[in-house]
DOROVEX-75438 format. One record per residue: residue number from 1; x, y, z of N, C-alpha, C, CB in turn; residue in three letters. Coordinates in nm, 4 decimals. Glycine has a CB too. Example, Ala and Ser with C-alpha at 12.3 -4.5 7.8 and 13.67 -1.06 7.14 Angstrom:
<rs>
1/1.3190/-0.5690/0.7800/1.2300/-0.4500/0.7800/1.3200/-0.3300/0.7800/1.1308/-0.4473/0.9046/ALA $
2/1.2850/-0.2250/0.7080/1.3670/-0.1060/0.7140/1.2900/0.0030/0.7870/1.4084/-0.0598/0.5725/SER $
</rs>
This chain:
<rs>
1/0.0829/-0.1193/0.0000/0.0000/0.0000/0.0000/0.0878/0.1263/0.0000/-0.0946/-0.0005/0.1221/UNK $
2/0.1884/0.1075/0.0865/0.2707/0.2230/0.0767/0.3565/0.2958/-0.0282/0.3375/0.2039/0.1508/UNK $
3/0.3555/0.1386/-0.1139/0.4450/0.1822/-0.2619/0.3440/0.2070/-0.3177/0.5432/0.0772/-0.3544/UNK $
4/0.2507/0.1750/-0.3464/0.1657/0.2205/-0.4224/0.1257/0.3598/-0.4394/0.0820/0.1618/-0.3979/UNK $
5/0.1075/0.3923/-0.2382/0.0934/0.5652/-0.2254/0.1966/0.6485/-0.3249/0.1362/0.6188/-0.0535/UNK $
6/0.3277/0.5690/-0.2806/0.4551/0.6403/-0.3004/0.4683/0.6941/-0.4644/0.5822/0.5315/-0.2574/UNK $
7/0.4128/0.5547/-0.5572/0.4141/0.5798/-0.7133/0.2885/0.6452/-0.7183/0.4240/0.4444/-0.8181/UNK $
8/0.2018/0.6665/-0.6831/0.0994/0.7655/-0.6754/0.1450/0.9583/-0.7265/0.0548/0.7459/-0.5018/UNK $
9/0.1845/0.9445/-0.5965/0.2652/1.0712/-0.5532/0.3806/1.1149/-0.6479/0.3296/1.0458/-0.4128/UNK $
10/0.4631/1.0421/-0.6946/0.5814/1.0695/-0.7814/0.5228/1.0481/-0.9035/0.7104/0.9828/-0.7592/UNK $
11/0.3994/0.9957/-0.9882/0.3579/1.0795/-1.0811/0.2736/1.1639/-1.0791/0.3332/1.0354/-1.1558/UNK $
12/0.2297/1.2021/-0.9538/0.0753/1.3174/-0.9947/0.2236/1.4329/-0.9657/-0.1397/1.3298/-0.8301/UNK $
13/0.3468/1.4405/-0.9235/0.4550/1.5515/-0.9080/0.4986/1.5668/-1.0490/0.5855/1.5134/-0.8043/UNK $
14/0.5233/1.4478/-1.1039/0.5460/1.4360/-1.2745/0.4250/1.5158/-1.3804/0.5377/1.2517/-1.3164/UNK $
15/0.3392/1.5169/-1.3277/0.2609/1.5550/-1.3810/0.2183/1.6970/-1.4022/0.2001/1.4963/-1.3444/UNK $
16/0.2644/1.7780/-1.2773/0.2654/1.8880/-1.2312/0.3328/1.9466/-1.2744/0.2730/1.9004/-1.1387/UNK $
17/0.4744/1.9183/-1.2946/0.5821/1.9731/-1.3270/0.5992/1.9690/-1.4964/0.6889/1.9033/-1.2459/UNK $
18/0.4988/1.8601/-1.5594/0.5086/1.8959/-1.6877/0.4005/2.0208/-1.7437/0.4908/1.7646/-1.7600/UNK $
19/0.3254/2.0185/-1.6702/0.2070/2.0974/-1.6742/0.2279/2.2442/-1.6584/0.1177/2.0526/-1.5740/UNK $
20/0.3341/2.2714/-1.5665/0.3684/2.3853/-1.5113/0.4886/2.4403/-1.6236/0.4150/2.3592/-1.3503/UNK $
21/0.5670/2.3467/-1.6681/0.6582/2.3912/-1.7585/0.6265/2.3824/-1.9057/0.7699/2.3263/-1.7339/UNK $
22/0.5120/2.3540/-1.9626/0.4510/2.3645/-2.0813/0.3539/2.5451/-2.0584/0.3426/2.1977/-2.1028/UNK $
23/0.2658/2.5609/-1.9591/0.2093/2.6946/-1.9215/0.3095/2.8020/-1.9014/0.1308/2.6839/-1.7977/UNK $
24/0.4239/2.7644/-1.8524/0.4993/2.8931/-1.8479/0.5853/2.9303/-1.9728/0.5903/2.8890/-1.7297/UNK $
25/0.6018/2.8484/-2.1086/0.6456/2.8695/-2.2068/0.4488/2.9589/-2.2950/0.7365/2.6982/-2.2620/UNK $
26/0.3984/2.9708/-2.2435/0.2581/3.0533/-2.3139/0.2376/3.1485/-2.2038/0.0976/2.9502/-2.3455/UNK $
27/0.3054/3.1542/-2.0479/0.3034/3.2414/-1.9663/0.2526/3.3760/-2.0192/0.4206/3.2430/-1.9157/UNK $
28/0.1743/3.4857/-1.9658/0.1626/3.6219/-2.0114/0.1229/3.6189/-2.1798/0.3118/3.7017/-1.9780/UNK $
29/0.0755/3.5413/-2.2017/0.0642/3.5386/-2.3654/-0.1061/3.5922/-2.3377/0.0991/3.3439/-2.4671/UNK $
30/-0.1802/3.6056/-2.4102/-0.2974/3.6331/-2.4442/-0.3592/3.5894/-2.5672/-0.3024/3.7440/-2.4368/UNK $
31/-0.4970/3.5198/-2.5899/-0.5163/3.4487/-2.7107/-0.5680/3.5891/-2.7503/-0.6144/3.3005/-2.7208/UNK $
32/-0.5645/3.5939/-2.9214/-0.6666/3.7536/-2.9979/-0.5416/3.7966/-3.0038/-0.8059/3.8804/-2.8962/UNK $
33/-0.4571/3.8195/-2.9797/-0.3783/3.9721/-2.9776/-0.3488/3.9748/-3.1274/-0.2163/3.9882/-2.8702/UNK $
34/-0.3346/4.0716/-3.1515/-0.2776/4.0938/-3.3021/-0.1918/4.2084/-3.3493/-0.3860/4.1041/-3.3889/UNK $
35/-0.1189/4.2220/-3.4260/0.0054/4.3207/-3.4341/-0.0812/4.4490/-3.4203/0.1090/4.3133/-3.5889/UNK $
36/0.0328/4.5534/-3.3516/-0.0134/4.7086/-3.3052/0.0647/4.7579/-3.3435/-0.0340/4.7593/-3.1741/UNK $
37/0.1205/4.8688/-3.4368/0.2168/4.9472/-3.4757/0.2284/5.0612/-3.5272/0.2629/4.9039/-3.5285/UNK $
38/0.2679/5.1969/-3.5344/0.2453/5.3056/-3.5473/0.3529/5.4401/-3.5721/0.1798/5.3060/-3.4554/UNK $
39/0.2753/5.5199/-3.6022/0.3946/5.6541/-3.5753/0.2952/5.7423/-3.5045/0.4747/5.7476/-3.7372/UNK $
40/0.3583/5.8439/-3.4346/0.2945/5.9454/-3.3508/0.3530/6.1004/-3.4076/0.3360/5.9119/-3.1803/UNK $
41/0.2456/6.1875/-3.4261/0.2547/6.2951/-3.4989/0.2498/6.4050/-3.4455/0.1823/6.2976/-3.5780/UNK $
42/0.3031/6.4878/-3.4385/0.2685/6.6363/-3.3964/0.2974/6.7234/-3.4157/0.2712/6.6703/-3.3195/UNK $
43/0.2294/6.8508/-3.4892/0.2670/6.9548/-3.5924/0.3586/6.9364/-3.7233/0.3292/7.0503/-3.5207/UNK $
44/0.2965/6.8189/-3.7419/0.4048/6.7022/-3.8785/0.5496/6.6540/-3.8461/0.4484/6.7977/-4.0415/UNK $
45/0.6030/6.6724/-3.7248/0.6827/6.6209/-3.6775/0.6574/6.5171/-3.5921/0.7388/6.6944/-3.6411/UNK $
46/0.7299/6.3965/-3.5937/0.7388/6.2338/-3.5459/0.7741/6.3072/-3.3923/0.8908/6.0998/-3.6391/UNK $
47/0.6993/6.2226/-3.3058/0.6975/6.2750/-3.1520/0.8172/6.1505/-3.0548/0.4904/6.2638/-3.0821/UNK $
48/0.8857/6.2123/-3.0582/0.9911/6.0862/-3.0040/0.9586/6.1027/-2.8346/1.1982/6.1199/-3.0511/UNK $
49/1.0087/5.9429/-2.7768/1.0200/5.9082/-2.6056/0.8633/5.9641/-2.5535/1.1775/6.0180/-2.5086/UNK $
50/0.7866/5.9145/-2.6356/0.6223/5.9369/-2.5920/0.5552/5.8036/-2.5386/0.5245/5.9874/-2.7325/UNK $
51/0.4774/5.8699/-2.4419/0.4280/5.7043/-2.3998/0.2689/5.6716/-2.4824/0.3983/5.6906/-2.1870/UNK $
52/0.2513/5.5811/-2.4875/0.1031/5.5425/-2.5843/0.0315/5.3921/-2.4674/0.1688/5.4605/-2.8162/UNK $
53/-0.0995/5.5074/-2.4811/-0.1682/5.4331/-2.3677/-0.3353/5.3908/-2.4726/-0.1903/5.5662/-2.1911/UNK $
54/-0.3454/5.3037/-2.4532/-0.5025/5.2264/-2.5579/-0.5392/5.1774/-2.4795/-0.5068/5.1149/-2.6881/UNK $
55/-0.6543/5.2266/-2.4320/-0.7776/5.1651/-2.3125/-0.9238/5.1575/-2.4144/-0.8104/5.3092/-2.1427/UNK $
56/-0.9509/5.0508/-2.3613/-1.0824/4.9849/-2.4548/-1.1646/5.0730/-2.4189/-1.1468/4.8275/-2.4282/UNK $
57/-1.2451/5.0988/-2.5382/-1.3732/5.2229/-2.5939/-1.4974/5.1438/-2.5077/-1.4156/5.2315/-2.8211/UNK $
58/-1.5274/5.0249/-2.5012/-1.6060/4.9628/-2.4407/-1.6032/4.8735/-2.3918/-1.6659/4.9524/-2.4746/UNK $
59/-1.7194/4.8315/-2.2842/-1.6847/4.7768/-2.1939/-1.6779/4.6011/-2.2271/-1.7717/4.8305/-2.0913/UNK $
60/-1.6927/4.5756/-2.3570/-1.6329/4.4415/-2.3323/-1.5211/4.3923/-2.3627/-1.6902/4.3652/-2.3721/UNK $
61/-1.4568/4.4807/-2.3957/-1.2395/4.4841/-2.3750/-1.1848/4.5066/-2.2602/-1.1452/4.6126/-2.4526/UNK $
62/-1.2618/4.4615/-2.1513/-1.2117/4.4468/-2.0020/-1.0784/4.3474/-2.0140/-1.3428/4.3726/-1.8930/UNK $
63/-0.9877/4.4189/-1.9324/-0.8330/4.4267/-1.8989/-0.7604/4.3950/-2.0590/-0.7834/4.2897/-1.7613/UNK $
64/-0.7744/4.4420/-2.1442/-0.7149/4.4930/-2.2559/-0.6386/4.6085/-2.3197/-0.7786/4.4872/-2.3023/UNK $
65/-0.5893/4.6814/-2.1902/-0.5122/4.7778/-2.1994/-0.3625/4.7731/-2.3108/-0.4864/4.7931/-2.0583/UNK $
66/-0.3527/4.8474/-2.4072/-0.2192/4.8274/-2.5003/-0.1466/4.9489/-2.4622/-0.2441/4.8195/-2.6768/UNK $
67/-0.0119/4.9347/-2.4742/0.0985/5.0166/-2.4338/0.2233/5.0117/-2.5037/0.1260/4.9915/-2.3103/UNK $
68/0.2397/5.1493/-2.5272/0.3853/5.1569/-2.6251/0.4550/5.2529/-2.6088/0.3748/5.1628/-2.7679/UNK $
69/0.5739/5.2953/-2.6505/0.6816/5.3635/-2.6063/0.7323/5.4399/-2.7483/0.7915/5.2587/-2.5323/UNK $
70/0.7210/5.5563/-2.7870/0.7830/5.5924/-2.9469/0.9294/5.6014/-2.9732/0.7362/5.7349/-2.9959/UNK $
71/0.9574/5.5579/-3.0980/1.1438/5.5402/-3.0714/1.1739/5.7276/-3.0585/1.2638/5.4382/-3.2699/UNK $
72/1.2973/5.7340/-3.1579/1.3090/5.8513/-3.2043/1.2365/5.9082/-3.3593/1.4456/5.8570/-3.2003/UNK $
73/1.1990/5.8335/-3.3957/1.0990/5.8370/-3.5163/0.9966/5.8793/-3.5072/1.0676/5.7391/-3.5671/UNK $
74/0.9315/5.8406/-3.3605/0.7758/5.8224/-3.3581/0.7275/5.7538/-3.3757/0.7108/5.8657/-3.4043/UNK $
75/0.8052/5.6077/-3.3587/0.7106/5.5087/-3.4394/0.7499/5.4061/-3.2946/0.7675/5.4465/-3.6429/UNK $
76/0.6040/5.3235/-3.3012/0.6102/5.2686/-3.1531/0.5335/5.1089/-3.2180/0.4966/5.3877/-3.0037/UNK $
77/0.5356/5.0227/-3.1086/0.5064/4.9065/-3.1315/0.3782/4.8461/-3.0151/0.6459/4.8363/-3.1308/UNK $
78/0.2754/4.7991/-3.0182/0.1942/4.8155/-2.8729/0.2355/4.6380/-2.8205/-0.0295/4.8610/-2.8987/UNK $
79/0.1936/4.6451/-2.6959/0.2026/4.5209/-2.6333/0.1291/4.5519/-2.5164/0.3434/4.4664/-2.6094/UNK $
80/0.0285/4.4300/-2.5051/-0.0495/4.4343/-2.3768/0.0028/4.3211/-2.2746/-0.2092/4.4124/-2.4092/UNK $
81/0.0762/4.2039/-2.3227/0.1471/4.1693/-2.1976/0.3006/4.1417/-2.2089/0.0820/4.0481/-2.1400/UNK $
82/0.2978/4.1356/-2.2929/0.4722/4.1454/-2.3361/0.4923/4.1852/-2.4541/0.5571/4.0147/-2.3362/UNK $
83/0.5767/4.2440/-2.4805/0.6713/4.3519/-2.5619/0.6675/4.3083/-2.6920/0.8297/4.3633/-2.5162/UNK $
84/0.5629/4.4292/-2.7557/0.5714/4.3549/-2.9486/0.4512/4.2599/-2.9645/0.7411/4.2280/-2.9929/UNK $
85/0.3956/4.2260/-2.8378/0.2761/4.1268/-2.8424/0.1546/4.1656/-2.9064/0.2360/4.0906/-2.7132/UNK $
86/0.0972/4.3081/-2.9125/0.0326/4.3612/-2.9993/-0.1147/4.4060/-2.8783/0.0155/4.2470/-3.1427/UNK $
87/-0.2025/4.3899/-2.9655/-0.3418/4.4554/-2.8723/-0.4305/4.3259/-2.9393/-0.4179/4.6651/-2.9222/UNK $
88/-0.5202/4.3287/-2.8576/-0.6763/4.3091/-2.8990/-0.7433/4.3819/-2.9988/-0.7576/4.3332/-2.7947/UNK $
89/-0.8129/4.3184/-3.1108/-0.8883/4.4185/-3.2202/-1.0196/4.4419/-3.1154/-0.9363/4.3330/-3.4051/UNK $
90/-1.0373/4.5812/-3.1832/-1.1498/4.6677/-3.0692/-1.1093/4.8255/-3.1072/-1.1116/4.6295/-2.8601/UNK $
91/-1.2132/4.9069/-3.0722/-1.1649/5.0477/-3.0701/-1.0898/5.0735/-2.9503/-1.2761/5.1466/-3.0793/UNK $
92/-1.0161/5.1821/-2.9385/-0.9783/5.2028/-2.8025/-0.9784/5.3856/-2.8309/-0.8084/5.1096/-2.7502/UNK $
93/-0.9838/5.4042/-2.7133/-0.9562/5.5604/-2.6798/-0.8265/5.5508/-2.6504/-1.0393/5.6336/-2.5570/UNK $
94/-0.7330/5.6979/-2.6989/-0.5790/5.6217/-2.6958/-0.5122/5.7661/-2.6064/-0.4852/5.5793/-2.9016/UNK $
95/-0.4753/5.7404/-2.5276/-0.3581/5.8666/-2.4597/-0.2171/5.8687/-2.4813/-0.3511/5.8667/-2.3072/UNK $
96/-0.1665/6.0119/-2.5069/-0.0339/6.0212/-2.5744/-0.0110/6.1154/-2.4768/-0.0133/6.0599/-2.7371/UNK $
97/0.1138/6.0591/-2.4020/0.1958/6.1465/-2.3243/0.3253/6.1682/-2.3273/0.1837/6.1242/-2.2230/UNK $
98/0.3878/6.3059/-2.3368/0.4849/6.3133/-2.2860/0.5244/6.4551/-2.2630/0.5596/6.2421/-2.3481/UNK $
99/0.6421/6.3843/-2.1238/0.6702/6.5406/-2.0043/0.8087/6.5611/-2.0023/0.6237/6.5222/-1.8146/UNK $
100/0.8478/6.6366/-1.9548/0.9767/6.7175/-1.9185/0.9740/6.7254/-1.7979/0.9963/6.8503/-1.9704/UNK $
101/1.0470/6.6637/-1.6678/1.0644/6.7573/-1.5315/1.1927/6.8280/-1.5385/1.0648/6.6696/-1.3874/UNK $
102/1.2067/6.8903/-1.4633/1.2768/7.0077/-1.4244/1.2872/7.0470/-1.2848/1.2243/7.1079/-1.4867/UNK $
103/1.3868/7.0480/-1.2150/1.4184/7.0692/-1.0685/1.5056/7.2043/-1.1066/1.5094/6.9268/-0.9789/UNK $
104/1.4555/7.3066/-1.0619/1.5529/7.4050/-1.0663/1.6311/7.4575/-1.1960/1.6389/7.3608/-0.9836/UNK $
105/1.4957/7.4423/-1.3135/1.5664/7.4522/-1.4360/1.6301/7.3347/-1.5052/1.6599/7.5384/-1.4161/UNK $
106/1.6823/7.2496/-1.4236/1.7783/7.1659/-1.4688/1.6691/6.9722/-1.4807/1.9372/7.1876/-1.3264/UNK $
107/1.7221/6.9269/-1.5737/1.6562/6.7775/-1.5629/1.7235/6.7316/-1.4777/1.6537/6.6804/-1.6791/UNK $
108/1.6287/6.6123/-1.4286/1.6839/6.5092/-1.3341/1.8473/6.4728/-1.3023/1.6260/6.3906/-1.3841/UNK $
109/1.8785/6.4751/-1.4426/2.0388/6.3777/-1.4503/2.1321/6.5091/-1.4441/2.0769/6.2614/-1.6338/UNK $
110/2.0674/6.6404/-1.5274/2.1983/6.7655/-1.4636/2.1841/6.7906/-1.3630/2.2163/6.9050/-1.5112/UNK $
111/2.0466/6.7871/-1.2921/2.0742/6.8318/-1.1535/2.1426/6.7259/-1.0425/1.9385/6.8769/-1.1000/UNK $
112/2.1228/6.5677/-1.1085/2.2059/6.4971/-0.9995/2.3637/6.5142/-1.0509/2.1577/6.3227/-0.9831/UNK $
113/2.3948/6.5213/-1.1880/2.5734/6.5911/-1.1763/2.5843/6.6757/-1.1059/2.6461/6.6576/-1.2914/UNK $
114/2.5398/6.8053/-1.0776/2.5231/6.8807/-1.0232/2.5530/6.8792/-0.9107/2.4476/6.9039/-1.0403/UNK $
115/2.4930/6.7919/-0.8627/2.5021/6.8008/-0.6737/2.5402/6.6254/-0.6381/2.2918/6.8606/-0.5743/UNK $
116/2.5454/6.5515/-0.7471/2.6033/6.4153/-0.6932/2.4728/6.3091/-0.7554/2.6240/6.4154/-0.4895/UNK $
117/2.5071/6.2104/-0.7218/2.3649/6.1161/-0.7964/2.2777/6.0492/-0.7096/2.4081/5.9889/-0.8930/UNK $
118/2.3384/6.1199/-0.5640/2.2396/6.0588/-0.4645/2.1841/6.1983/-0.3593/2.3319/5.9202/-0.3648/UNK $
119/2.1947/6.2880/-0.4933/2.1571/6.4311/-0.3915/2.0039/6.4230/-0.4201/2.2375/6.6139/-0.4477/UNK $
120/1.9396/6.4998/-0.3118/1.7896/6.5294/-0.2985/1.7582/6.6208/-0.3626/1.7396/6.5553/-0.1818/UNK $
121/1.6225/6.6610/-0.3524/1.5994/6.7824/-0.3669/1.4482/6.8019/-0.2926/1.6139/6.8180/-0.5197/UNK $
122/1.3840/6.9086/-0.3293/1.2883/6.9349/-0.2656/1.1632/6.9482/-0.3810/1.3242/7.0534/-0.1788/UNK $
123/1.0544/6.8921/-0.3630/0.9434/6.8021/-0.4051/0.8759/6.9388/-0.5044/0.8313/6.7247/-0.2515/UNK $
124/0.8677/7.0252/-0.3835/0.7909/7.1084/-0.4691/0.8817/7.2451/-0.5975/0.6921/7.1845/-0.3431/UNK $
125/1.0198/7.1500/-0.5931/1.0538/7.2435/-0.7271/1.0205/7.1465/-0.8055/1.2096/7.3075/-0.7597/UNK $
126/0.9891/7.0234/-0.8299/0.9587/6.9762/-0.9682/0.8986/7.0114/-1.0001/0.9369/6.8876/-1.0067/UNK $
127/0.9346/7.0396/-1.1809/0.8245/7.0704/-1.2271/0.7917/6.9438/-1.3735/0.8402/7.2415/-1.2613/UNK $
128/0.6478/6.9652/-1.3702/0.6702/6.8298/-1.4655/0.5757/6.9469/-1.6175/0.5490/6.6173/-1.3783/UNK $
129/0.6530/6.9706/-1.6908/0.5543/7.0059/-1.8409/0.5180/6.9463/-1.9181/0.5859/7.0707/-1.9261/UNK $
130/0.4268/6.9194/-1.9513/0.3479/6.8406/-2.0691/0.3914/6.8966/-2.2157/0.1738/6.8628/-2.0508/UNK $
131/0.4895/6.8258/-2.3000/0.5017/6.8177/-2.4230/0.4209/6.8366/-2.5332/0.5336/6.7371/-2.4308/UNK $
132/0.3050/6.7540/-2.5136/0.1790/6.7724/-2.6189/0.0815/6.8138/-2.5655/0.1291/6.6615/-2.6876/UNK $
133/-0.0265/6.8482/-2.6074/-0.1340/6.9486/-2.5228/-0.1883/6.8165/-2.4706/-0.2613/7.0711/-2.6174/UNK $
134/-0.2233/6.8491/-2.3328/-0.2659/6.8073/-2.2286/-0.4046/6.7223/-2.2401/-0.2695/6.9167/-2.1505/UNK $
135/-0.5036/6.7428/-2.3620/-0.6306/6.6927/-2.4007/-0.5896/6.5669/-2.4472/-0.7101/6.7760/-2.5027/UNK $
136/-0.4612/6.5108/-2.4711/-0.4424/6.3939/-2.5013/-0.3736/6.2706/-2.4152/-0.3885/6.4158/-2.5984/UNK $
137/-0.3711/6.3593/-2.3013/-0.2797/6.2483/-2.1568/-0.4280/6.2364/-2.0912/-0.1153/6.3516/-2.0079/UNK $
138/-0.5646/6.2813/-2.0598/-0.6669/6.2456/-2.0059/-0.7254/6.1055/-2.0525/-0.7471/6.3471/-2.0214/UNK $
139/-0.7390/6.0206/-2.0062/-0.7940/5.8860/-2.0569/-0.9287/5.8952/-2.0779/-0.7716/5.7714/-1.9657/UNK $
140/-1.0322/5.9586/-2.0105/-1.1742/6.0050/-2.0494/-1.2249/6.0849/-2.1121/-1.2286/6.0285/-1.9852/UNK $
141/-1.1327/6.2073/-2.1764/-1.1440/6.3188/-2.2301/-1.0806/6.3233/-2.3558/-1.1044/6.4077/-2.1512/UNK $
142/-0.9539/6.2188/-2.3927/-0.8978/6.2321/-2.5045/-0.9915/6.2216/-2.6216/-0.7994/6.1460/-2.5085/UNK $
143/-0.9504/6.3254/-2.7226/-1.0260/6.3224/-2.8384/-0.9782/6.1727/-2.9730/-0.9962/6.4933/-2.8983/UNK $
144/-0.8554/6.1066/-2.8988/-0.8108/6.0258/-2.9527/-0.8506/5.8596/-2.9844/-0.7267/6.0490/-2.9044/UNK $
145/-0.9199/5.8358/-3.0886/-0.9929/5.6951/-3.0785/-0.9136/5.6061/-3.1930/-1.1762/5.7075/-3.1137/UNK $
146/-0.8522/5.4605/-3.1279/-0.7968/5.4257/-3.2939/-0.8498/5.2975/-3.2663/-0.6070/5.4330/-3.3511/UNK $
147/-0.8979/5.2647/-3.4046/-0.9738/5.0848/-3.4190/-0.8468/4.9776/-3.4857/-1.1465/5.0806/-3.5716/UNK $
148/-0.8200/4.9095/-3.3723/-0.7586/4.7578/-3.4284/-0.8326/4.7151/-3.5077/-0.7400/4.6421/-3.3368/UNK $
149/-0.7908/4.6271/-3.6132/-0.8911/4.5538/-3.6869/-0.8543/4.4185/-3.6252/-0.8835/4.5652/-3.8569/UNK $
150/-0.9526/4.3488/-3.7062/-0.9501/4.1672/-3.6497/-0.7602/4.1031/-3.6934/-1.1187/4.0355/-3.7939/UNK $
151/-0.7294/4.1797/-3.8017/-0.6274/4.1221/-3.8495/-0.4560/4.1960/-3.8144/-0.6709/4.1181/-3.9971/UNK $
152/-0.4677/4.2861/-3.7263/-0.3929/4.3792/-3.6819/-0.3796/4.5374/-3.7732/-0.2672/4.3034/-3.6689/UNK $
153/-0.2905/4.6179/-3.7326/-0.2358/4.7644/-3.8227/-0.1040/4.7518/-3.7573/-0.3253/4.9446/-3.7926/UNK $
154/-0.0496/4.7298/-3.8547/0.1049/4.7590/-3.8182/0.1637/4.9562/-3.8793/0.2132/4.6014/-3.9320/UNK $
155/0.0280/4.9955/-3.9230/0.0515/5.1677/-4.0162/-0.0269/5.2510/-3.8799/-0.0748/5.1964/-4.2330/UNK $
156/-0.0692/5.2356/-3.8076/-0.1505/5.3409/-3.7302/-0.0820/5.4967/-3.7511/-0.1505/5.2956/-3.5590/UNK $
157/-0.1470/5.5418/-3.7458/-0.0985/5.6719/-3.7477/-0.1883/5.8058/-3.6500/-0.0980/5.7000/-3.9076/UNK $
158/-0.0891/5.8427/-3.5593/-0.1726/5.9459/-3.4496/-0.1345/6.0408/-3.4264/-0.1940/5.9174/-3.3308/UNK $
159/-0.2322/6.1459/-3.4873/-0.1901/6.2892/-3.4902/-0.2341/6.4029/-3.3583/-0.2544/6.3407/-3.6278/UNK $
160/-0.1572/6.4396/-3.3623/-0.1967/6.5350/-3.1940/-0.2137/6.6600/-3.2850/-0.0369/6.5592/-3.0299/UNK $
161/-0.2897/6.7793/-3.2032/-0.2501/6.8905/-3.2923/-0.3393/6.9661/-3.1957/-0.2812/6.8887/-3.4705/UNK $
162/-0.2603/7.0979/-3.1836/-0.2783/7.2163/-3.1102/-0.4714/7.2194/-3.0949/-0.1933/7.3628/-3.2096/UNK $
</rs>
């Protein structure tokens, strides 16, 4: 009885362990996704180190959030759980951000040469400026809507403008 328990036990562990190492090679994957790809525009110039935020237009693209980063081109790639993985087809309302801080005039990295790379500072000199007008970093207010299709867009194209 006891061997029996014993070979019991050492394959339902066999079993586990194949199970567990077949799921973590599809880990973070998502079934649907389909290529997301783009350039980001503003005043006809390519908007470089912008962040790109795609939150589903409706409510049955629950936790389908896509996210991308623009090179120096403007041209960005989306991924909702890993990098290049693409989005869900769906409309989304899309937010385009990007800021500048400033401590004392100076960015982050001159002001830590400045005073060392583990110097402080004080909270309320940051300042953070918004790059592109501000109607497009609101996630409820952006005038910005772009539709995945079933088969992906690797051309998106998103224009900001005064």
């Amino acid at each position: 009885m006891k061997s029996k328990l014993s070979t019991i036990c050492v394959v339902a562990c066999c079993v586990a362990l194949v199970v567990s190492v077949g799921c973590k090679k599809n880990a973070g994957s998502r079934a649907g996704l389909v290529p997301g790809a783009g350039v980001v525009m503003y005043n006809g110039q390519p908007v470089a180190d912008a962040e790109i935020e795609m939150r589903p237009a409706s409510e049955d693209q629950i936790n389908s959030v896509a996210v991308g980063r623009t090179d120096e081109a403007g041209k960005f790639t989306l991924m909702t759980d890993r990098p290049g993985d693409g989005a869900l087809p769906g409309k989304y309302k899309t937010v385009v951000k990007k800021t500048k801080e400033t401590i004392d005039g100076m960015t982050r990295e001159e002001y830590q040469e400045k005073n060392g790379k583990d110097a402080t500072f004080d909270k309320n000199k940051l300042k953070i400026e918004s790059l592109v007008p501000e109607k497009y970093s609101d996630p409820i207010n952006t005038p910005l809507e772009v539709e995945i299709p079933a088969k992906g867009d690797k051309n998106i194209t998103i224009t900001l403008e005064d």
